[in-house]
N, C-alpha and C positions, 0 to 999 in steps of 0.2 A: 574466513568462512568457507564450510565446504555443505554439499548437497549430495544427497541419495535418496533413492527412490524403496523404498519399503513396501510393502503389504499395504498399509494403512492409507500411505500418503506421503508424502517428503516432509525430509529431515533435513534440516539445517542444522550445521553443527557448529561449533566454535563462535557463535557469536558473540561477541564482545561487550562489556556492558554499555558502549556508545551505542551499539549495531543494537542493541536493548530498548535503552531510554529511544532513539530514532524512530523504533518500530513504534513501541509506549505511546509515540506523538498520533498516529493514525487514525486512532478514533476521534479524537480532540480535531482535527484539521476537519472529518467530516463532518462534524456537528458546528465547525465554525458560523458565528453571525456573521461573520464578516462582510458587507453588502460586494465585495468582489468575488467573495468565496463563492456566495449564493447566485452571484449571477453566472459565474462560468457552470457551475455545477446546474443550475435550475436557469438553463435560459429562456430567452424571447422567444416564443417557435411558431406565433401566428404574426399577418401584418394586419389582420383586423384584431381592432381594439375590444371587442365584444368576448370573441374567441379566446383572446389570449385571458381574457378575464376568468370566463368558463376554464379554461384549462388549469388555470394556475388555481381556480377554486377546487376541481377535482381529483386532478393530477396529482399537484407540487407535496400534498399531504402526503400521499403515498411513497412520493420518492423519499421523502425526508423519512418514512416508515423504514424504507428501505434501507437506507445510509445506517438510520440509526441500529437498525439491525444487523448490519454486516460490523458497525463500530462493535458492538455488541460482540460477537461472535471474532473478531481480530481477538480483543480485550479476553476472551475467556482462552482461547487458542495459548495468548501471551501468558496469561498465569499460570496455565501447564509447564512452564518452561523448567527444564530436567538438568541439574549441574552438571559439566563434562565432567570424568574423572578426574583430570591436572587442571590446573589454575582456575580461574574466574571466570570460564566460558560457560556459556548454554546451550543445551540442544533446542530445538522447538520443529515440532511437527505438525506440519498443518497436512490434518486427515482430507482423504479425497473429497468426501462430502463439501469440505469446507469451500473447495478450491474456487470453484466462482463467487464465492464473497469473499474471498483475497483478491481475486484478479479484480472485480469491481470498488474493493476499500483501496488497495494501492492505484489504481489510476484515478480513482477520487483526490486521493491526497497528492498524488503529483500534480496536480491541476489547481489546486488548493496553493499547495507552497509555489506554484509557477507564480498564480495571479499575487499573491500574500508577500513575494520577493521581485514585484517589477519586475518579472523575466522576458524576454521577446526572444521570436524565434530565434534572432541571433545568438540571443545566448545557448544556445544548443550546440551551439558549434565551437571546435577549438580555441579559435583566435579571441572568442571573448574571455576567456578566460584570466588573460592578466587587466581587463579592465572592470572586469566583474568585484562587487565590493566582497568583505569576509563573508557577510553575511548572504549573501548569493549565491558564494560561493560554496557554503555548504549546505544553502537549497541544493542545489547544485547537483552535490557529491549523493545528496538522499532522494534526492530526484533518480538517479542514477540507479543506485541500489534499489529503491521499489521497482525500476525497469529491469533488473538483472533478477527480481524474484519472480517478475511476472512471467517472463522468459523460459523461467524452469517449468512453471504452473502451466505452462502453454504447450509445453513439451519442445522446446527449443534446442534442450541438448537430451541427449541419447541415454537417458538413464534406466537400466534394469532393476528390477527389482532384489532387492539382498534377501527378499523372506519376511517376517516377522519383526516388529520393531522390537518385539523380546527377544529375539536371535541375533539383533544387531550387536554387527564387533566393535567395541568400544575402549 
């Protein structure tokens, strides 16, 4: 997978159709019932019992508005997705506008597949790695990857702009 900064917005290029179906997952993990999903994403934020009632009656609607509309908005993003030239990669560009509902649906979902894969801190770190099971482990690896996309989205590496996504050399 490579990255460039266009006109529009970044281009990821060469994604793979794992790097595909992976992304695919994002909406789905924020709309999860899952009651661990719900609680890291939608937590406890009063110690009075009354409050947290009110909030969760006023608030929590919203945020799920929100979720579901950035899943929305990942989901339309992903069906643009543009054939590279050679083999079975994809481009995908998510337009500037877009960028804070990717930066908000990818750290949803990493928090989602943390709580959904028994992850603990520790697992963040090297060493657990060979005690981590498969499936962890490729939380893990996609855990990873949404934090190397958000990284771009944040401006984390130095990228100029090529021009025009129709001017882009491909």
């Amino acid at each position: 997978m490579w990255v460039a900064r266009v006109d529009e917005g970044w281009v990821f290029g060469d994604l793979t159709p794992q790097h595909v179906e992976t992304l695919s997952g994002i909406p789905m993990l924020l709309e999860s019932d899952d009651p661990r999903v719900r609680a890291r994403l939608l937590p406890e934020t009063c110690d009075d019992e009354r409050r947290e009632a009110e909030w969760r009656a006023h608030a929590v609607p919203e945020l799920e508005r929100l979720f579901a509309s950035r899943g929305q908005l990942v989901a339309r993003d992903l069906a643009a997705l543009r054939p590279m030239p050679q083999g079975d990669t994809k481009l995908l560009l998510i337009p500037d506008g877009h960028a804070n509902a990717w930066l908000a649906a990818l750290n949803a979902a990493r928090l989602a597949l943390f709580v959904l894969n028994d992850l603990t801190a520790e697992a963040m770190e090297a060493e657990f790695w060979p005690k981590a099971t498969p499936r962890q482990q490729k939380a893990l690896r996609t855990i990873h990857l949404f934090a190397e996309i958000q990284s771009v989205l944040l401006g984390d590496m130095d990228l100029e702009s090529t021009g025009p996504l129709a001017d882009f050399p491909l």
